[in-house]
RODO-2510 file (C-alpha; in nm, 4 decimals, decimal comma):
residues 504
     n   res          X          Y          Z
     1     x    -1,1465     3,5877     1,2276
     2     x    -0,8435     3,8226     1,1965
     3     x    -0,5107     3,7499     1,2344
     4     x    -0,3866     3,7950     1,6007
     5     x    -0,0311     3,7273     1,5297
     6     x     0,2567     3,9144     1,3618
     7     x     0,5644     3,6962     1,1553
     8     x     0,8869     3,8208     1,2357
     9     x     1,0452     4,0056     0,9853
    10     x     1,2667     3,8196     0,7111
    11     x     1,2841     3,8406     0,3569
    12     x     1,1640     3,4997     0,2991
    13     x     0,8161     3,4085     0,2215
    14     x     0,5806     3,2952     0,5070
    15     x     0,4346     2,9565     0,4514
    16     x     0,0279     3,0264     0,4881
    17     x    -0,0407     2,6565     0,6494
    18     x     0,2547     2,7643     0,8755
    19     x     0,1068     3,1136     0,9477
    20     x    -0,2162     3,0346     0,9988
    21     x    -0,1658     2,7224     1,2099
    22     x     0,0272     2,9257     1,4020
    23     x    -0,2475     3,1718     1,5767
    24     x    -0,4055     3,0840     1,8503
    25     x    -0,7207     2,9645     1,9205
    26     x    -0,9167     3,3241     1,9376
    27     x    -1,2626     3,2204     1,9971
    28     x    -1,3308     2,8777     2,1659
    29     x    -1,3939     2,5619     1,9360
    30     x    -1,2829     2,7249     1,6184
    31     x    -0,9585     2,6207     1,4778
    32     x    -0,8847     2,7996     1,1789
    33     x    -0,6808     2,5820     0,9391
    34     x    -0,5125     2,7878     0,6366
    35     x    -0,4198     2,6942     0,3119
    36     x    -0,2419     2,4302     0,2529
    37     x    -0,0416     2,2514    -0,0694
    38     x    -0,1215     1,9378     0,0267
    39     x    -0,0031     1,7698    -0,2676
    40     x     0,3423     1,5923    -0,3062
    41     x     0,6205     1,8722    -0,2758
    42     x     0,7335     1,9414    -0,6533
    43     x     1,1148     1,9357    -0,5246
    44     x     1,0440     1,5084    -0,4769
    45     x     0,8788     1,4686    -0,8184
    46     x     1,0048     1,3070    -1,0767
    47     x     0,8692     1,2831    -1,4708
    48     x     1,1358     1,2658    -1,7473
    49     x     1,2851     0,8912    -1,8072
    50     x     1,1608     0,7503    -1,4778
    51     x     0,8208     0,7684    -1,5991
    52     x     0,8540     0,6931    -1,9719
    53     x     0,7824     0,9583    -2,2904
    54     x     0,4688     1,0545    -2,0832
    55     x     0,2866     1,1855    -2,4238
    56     x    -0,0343     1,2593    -2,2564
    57     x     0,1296     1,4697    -1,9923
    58     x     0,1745     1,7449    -2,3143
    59     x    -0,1756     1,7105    -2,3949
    60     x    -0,3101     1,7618    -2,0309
    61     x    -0,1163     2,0356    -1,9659
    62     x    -0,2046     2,2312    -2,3235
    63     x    -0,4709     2,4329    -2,1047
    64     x    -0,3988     2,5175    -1,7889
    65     x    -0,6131     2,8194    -1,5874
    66     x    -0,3699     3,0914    -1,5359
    67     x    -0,4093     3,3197    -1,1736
    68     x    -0,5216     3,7057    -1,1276
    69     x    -0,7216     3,7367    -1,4730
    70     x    -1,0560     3,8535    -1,4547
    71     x    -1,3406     3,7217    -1,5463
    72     x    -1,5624     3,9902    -1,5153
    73     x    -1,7036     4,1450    -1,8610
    74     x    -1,7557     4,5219    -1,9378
    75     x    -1,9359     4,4428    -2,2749
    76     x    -2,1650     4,1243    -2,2790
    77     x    -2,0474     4,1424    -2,6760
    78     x    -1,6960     4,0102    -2,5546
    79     x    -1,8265     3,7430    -2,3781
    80     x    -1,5466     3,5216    -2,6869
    81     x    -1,2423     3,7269    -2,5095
    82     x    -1,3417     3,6140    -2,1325
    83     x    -1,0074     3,5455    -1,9890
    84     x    -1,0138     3,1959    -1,7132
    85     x    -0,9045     3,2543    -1,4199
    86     x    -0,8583     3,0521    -1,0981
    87     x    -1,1205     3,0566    -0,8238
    88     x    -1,0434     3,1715    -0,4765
    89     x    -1,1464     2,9631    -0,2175
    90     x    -1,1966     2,8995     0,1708
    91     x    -1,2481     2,5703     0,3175
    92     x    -1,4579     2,4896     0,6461
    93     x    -1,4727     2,1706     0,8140
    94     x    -1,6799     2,0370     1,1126
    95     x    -1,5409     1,7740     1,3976
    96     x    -1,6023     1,6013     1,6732
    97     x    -1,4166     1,6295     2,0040
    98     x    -1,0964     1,4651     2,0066
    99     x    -1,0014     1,4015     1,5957
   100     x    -0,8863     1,7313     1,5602
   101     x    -0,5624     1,5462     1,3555
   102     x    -0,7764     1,3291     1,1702
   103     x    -0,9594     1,7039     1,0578
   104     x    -0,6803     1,8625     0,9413
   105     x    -0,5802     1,5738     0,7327
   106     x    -0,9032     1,5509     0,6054
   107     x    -0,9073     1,8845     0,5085
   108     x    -0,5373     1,9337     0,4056
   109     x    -0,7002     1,6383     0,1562
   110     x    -0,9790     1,8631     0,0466
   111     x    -0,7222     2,1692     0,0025
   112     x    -0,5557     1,9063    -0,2290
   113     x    -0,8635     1,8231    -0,4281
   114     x    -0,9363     2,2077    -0,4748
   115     x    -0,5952     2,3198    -0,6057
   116     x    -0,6214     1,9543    -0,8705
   117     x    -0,9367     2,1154    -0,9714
   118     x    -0,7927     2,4568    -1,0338
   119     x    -0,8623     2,7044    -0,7129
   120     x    -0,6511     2,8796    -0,5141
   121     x    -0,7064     2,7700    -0,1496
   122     x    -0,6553     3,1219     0,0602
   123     x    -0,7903     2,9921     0,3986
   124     x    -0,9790     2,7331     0,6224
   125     x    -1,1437     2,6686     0,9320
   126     x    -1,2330     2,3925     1,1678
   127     x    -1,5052     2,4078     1,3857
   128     x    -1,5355     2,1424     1,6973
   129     x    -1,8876     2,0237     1,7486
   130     x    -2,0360     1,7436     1,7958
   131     x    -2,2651     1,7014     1,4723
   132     x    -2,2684     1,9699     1,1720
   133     x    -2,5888     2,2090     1,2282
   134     x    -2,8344     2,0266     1,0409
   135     x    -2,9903     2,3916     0,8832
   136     x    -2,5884     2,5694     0,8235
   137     x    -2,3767     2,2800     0,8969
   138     x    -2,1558     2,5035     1,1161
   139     x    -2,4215     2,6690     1,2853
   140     x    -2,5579     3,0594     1,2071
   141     x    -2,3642     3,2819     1,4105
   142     x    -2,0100     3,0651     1,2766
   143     x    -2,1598     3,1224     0,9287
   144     x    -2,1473     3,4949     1,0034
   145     x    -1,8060     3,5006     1,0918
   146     x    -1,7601     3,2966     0,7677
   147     x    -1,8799     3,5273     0,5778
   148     x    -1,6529     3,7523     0,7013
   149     x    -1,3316     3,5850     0,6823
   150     x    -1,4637     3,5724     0,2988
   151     x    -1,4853     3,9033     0,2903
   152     x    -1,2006     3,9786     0,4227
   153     x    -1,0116     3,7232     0,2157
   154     x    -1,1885     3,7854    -0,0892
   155     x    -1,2885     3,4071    -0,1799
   156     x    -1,5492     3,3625    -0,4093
   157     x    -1,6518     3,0041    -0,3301
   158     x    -1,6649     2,8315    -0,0074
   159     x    -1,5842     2,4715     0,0136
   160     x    -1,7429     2,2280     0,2644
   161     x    -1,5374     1,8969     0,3735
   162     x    -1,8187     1,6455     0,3427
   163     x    -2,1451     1,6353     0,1479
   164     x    -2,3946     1,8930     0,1825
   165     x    -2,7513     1,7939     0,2179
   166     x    -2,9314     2,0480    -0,0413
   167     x    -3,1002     2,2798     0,2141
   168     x    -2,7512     2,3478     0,4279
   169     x    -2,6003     2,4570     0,1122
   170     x    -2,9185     2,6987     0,0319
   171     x    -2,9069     2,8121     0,3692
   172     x    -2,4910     2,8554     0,3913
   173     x    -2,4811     3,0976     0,0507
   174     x    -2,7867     3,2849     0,1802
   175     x    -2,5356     3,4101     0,4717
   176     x    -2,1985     3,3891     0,3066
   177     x    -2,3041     3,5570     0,0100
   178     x    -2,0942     3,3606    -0,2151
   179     x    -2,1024     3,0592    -0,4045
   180     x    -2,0774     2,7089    -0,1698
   181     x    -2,0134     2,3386    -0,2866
   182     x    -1,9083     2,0452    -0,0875
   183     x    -1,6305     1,7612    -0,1088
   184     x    -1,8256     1,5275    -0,3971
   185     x    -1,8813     1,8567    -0,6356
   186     x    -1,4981     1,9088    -0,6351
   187     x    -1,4259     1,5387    -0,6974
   188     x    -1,6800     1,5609    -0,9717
   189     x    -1,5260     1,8532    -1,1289
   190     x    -1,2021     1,6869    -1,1291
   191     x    -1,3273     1,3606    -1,2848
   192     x    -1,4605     1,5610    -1,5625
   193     x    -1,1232     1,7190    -1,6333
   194     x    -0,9398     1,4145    -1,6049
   195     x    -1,1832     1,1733    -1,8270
   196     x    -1,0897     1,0951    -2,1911
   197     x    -1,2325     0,7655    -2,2817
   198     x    -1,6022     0,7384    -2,4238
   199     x    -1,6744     0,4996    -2,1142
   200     x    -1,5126     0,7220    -1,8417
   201     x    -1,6923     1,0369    -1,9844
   202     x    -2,0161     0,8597    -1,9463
   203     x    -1,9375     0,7021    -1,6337
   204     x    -1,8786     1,0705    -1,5220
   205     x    -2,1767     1,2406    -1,6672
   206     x    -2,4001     0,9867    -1,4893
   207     x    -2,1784     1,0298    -1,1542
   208     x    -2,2915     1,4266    -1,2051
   209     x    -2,6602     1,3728    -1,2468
   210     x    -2,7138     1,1602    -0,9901
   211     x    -2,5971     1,4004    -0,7748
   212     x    -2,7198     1,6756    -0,9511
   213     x    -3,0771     1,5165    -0,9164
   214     x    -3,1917     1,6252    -0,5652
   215     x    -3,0327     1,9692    -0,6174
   216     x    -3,2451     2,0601    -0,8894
   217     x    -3,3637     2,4617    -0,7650
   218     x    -3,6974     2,5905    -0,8780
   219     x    -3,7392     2,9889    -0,8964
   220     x    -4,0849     2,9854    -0,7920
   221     x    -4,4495     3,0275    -0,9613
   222     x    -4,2490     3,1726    -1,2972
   223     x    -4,1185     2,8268    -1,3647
   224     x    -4,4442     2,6787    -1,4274
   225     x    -4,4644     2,6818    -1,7918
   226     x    -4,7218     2,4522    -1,9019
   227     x    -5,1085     2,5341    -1,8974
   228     x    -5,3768     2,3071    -1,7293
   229     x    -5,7384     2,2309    -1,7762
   230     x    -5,8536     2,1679    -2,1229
   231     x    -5,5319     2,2980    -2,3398
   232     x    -5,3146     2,0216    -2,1176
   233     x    -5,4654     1,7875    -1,9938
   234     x    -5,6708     1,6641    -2,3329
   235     x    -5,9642     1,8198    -2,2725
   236     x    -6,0976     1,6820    -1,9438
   237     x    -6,2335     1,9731    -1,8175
   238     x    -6,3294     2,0492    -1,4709
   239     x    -6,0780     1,9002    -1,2061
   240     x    -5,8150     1,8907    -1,4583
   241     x    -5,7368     2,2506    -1,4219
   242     x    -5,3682     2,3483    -1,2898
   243     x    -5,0575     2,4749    -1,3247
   244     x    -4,9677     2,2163    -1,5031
   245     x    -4,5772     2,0626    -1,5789
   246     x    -4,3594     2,3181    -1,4171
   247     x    -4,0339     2,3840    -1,5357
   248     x    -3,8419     2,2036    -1,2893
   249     x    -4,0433     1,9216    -1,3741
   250     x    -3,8943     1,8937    -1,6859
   251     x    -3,5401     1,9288    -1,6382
   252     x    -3,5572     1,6265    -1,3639
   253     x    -3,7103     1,4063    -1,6427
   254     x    -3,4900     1,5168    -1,9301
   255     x    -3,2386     1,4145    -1,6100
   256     x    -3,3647     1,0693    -1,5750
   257     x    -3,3733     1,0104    -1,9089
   258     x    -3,0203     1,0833    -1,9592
   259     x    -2,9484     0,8882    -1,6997
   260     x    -3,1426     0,5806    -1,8722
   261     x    -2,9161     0,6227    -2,1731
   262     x    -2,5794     0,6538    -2,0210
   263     x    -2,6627     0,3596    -1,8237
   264     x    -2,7439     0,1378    -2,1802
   265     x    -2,4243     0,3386    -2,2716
   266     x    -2,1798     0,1693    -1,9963
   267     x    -2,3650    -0,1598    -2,0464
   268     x    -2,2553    -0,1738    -2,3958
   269     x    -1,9326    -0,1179    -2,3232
   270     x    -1,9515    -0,4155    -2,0734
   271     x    -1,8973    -0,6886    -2,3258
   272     x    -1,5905    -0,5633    -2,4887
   273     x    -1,4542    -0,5402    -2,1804
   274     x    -1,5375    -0,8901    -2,0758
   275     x    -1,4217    -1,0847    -2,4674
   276     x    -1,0761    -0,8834    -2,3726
   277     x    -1,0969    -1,0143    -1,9814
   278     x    -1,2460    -1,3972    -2,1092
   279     x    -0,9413    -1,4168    -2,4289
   280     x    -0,6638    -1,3237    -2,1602
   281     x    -0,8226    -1,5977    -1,9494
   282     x    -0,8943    -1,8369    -2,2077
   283     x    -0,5333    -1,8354    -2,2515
   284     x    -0,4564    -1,8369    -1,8680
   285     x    -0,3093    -1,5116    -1,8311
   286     x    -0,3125    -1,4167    -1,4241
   287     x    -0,3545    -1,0484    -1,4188
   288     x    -0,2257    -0,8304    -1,1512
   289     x    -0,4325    -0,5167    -1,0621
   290     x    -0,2341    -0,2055    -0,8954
   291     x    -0,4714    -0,0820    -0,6468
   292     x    -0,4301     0,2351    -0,4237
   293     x    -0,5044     0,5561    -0,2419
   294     x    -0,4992     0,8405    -0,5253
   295     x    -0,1335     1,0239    -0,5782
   296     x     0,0284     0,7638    -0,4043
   297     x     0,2612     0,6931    -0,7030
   298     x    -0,0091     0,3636    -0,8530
   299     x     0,0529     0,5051    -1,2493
   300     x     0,4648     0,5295    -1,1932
   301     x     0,4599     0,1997    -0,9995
   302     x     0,2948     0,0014    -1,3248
   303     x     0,5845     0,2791    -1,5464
   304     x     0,8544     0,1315    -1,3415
   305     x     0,7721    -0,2304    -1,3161
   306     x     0,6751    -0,2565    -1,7490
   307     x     0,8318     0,0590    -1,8901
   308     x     0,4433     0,1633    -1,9827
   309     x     0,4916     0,5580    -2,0227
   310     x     0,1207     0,6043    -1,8730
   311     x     0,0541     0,9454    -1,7546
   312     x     0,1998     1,0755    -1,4145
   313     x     0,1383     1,4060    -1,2557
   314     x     0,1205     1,5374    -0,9074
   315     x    -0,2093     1,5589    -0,8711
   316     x    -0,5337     1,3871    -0,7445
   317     x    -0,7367     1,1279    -0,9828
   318     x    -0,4739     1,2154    -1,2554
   319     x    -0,5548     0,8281    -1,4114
   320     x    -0,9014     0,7821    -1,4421
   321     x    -0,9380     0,4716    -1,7176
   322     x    -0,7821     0,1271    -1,6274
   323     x    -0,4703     0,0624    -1,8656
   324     x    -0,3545    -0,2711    -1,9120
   325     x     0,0004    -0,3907    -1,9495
   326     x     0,1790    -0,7139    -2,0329
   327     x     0,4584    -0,8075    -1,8318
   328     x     0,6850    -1,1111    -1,8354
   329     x     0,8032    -1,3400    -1,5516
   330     x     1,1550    -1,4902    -1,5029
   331     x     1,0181    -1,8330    -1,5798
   332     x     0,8809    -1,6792    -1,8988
   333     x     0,4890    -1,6776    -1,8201
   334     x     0,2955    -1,3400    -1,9163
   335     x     0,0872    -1,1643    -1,7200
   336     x    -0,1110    -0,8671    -1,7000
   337     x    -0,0345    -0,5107    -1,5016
   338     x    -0,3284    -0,2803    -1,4889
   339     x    -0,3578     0,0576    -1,3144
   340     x    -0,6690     0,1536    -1,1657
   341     x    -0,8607     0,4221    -1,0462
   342     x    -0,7459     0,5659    -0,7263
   343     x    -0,9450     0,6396    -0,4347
   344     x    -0,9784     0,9133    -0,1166
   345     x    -1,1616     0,9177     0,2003
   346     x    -1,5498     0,9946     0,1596
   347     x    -1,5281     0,8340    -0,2424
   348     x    -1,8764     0,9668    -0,3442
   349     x    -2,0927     0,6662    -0,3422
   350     x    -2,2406     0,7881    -0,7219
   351     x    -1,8530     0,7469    -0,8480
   352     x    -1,8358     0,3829    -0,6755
   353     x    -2,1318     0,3192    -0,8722
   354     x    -2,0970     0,4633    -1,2059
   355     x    -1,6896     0,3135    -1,2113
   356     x    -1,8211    -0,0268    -1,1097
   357     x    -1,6915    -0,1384    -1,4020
   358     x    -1,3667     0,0231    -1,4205
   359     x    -1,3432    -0,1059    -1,0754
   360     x    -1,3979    -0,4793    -1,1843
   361     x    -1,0654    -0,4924    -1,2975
   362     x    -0,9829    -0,4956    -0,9307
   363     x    -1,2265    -0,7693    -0,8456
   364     x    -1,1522    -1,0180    -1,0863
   365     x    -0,7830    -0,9915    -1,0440
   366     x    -0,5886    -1,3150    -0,9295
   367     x    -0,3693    -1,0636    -0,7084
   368     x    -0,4008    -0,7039    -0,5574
   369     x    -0,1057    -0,4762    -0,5366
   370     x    -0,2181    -0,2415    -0,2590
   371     x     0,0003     0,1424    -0,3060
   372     x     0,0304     0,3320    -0,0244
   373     x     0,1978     0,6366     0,0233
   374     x     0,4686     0,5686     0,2657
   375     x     0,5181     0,9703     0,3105
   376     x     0,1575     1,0370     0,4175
   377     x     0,0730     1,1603     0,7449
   378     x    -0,1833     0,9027     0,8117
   379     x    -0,0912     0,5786     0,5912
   380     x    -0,3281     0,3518     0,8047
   381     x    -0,6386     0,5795     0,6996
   382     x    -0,5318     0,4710     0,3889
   383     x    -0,5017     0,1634     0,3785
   384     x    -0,8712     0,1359     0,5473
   385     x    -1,0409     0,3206     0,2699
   386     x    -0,8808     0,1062    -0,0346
   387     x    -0,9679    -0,2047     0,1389
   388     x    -1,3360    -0,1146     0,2690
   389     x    -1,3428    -0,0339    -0,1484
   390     x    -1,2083    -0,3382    -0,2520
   391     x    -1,4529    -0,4900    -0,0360
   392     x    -1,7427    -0,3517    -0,2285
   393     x    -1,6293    -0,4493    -0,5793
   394     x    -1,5977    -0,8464    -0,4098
   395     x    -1,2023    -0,8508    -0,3910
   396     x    -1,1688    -0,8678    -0,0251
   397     x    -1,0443    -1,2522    -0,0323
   398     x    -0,8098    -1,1639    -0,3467
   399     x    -0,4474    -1,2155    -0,2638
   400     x    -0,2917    -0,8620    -0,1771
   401     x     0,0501    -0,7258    -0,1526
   402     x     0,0979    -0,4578     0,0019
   403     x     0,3498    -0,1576    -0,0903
   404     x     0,4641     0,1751     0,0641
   405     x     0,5622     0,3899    -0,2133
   406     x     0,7929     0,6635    -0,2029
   407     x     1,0399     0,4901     0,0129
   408     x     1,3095     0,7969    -0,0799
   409     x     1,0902     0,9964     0,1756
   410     x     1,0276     0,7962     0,4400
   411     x     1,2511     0,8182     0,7593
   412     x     1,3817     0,5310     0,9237
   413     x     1,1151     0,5662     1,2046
   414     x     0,8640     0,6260     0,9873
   415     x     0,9655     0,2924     0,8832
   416     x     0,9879     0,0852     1,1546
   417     x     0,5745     0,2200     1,2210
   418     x     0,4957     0,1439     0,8808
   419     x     0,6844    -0,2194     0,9310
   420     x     0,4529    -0,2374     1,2677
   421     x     0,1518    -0,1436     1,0915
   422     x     0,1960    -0,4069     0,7741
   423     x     0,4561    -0,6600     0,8789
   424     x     0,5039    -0,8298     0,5353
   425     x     0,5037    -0,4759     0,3366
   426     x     0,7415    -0,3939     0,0621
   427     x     0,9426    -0,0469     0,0621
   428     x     0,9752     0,0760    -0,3137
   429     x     1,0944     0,3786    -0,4564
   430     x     0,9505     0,4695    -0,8064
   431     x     1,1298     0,7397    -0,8520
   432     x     1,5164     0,5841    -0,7491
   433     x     1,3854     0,2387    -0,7788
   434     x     1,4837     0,1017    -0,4570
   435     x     1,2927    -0,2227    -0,3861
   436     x     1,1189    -0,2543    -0,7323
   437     x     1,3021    -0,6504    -0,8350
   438     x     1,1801    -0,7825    -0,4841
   439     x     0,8187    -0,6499    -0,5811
   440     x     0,8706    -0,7957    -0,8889
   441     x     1,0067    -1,1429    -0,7779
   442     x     0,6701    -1,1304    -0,5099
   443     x     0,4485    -1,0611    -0,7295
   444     x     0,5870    -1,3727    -1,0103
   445     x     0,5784    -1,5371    -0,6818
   446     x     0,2128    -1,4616    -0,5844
   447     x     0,0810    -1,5715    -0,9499
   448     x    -0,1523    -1,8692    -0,9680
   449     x    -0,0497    -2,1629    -1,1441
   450     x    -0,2037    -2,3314    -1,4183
   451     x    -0,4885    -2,5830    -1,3735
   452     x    -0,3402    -2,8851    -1,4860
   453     x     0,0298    -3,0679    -1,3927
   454     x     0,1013    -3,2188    -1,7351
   455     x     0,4095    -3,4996    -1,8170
   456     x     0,4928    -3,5148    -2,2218
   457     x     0,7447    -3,6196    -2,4784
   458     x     0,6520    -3,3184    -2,7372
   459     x     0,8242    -3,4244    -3,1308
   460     x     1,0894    -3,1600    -3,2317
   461     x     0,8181    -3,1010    -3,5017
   462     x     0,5819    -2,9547    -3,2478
   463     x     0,7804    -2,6757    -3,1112
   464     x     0,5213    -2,4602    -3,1188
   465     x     0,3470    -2,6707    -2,8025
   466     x     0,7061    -2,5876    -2,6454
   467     x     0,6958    -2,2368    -2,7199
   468     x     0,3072    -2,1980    -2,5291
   469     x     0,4278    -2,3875    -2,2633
   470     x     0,6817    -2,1387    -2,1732
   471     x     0,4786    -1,8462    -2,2243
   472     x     0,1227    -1,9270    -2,0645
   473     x     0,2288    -2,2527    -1,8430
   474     x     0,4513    -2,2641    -1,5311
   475     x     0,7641    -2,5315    -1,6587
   476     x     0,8918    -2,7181    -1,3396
   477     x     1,1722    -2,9533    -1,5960
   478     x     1,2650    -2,9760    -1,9372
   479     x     1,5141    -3,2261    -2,1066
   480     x     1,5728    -3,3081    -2,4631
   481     x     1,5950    -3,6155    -2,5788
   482     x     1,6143    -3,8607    -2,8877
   483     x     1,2359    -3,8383    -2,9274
   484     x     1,1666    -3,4925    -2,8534
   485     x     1,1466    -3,2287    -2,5707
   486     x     1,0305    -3,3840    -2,2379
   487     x     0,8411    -3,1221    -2,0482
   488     x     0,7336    -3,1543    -1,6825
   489     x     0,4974    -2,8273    -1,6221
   490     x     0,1497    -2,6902    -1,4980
   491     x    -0,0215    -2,5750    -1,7951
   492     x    -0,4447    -2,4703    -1,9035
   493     x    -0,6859    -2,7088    -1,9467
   494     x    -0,6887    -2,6110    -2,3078
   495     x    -0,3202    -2,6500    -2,3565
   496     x    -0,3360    -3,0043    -2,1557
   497     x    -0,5721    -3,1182    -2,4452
   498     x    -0,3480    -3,0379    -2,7199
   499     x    -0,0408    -3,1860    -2,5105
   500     x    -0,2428    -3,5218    -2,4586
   501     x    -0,1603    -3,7192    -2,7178
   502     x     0,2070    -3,6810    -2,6349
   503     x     0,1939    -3,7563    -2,2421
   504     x     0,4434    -4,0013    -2,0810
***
């Protein structure tokens, strides 16, 4: 796994996704991949007034981990003056014959995760096969030459682009020597940074120990700490005799029963959530839910259509809780913006369960605006991933409208494919703001109207009935007359009772 090829000499710095895509195919069905900044480039990112104050942008970035300080302690007594420092990683990925482009996304995508979580990513590799080794995932003798490369690289950790079954990972870090986690632990990690409500801490914790469950390692006979026979087992004597509750034993219940209490935990914060969702109903607000791949602009979107200042950053899973807008129409009927979680390729099922209901904001929605990054190499992969999501939380028949962000980057080839792939699309730019009043006019457009179609002569006494009218109810005519206002206009059920008494 060395490197076989030489850059040319220049004073500029060489690109290591460049360099290392560069070499050639040394051995046969390993493609090494490189690291790779596969977030947004910084030079197309925008904060400042496009994206509001952005207050919590201070407050995330208060801590940050800073590169080449040490960790490593010559005194145990100065364990309070351990200095952070960023982890060093390599990335391997398994894959099929013939997807070798949908690998490198996939793990340009993973590269992404690991720098959002805080590592530096110094080098990759693909391997083609035609299923991962079901002991090493990429087989012994490629684990040797793993271990190697992380030697030679010195990485510390060793990511794997999918999720490891427990006994690959035991059996990977018995060769490489060094620490090894999958795709879901990184994601995990990064919802734990990124979580600041009471409900999306829990909803992460539980995420964790559900995964965290089956992993549980035992270090042999010294982990059974509890005696058997007639001291445990209430004096039964003979039969009863054993080793008793090991220690392992007892960290998977105190597991479970953690588990049991952040589950009462989300549950109570489920009807909250559902008086705020029934009031904005009961007064027939539509609400509009902006749905998307993660980083593909969903948070500046919602800052550009209401002026919200939510937190943007250029990085994966940056908004984890749902924030709710209001916005107004041209006709002068409120409704409701909210951003949502984003999501990825290979969305750990245990985070689709415990943000169920973060994610209901997306299924009880009147209408869906889909984000897609218009400047991603593989927008359709997108697009599949959101939607076979939304299809889980029961929004698949919800009206969507769909938008490719990040028009300012997008080519006018680029376009045409997207236009082929998504005929009735809509091209925005949050950061120059290109396309943002058609969106808006689409999605006024899209909103459902109001139950009932209501004809009244309202007194000049009542203008309060007026003023609801215009703000919750869709007017199609008003006139004023001698008696009062004549209003023609769809309106709630609740509002058509109160408007009764004065219908023509």
């Amino acid at each position: 796994m060395t490197d076989t090829t030489t850059p040319a000499a220049t004073d500029e710095p060489v690109d290591p996704v460049d360099r290392v895509l560069a070499r050639a195919e040394s051995r046969s069905g390993v493609r090494v991949f490189g690291a790779a900044q596969a977030l947004q480039d910084e030079s197309t990112v925008a904060y400042g007034d496009t994206d509001g104050d952005q207050w919590d942008r201070e407050e995330r970035a208060a801590l940050r981990r800073v590169p080449g300080l040490s960790t490593e302690l010559e005194d145990v007594t100065e364990v309070e003056y351990r200095q952070l420092r960023l982890e060093n990683v390599v990335l391997v990925g398994v894959y099929p014959q013939g997807s070798t482009e949908d690998a490198e996304n996939s793990l340009r995508e993973l590269a992404a995760l690991a720098e959002t979580a805080g590592a530096v990513v110094l080098d990759g590799v693909l391997q083609r096969r035609p299923h991962p080794d079901p002991a090493t995932y990429i087989g012994r003798g490629k684990a040797s030459e793993l271990r190697d490369l992380v030697v030679a690289v010195g990485a510390d950790t060793v990511i794997a682009d999918t999720e490891l079954a427990p006994s690959q990972r035991r059996a990977l870090e018995d060769v490489v020597k060094v620490k090894v986690i999958d795709r879901t632990t990184v994601i995990l990690d990064i919802f734990s940074q990124h979580a600041k409500s009471r409900e999306g801490k829990a909803q992460v914790e539980l995420a964790q120990l559900e995964y965290l469950l089956p992993r549980l390692r035992g270090w042999g006979d010294s982990m059974s700490r509890q005696a058997g026979g007639q001291v445990g087992a209430g004096g039964a004597g003979m039969g009863s005799r054993g080793p008793g509750e090991t220690k392992i034993e007892l960290d998977r219940r105190r597991i479970r029963t953690r588990m049991a209490m952040l589950r009462r935990q989300i549950r109570d914060y489920k009807p909250a959530r559902e008086a705020k969702r029934a009031e904005r109903k009961r007064n027939t607000i539509p609400s509009v839910a902006i749905a998307g791949y993660t980083n593909a602009g969903k948070s500046s979107l919602l800052n550009k259509l209401t002026s919200a200042g939510v937190l943007v950053e250029n990085a994966l899973f940056a908004t984890l809780d749902a924030t709710v807008r209001r916005a107004q129409a041209a006709d002068g009927r409120v409704y409701t913006l909210t951003d949502t979680v984003g999501f990825v390729r290979n969305l750990p099922h245990q985070l689709v369960e415990a943000f169920r209901s973060t994610l209901e904001e997306v299924g009880d929605a009147d209408v869906i605006v889909h984000v897609v990054d218009g400047s991603h190499p593989d927008p359709a992969a997108q697009l599949a991933t959101v939607r076979d999501v939304m299809g889980d939380v029961g929004a698949r028949s919800t009206n969507e409208i769909v938008v490719f962000n990040k028009a300012d980057l997008i080519d006018p080839d680029t376009r045409l494919v997207l236009r082929g792939l998504e005929p009735k699309a809509h091209f925005v730019s949050s950061r120059t703001g290109e396309g943002i009043a058609e969106l808006r006019a689409t999605i006024e457009d899209a909103l459902p109207l109001p139950a009932v179609e209501v004809h009244a002569l309202v007194p000049y006494d009542r203008g309060d009935l007026v003023s609801a009218v215009h703000e919750s109810g869709h007017i199609l005519s008003t006139r004023h007359e001698e008696g009062g206002t004549a209003v023609h206009a769809h309106v709630s059920e609740r509002l058509a009772a109160e408007l009764a008494p004065y219908a023509r």
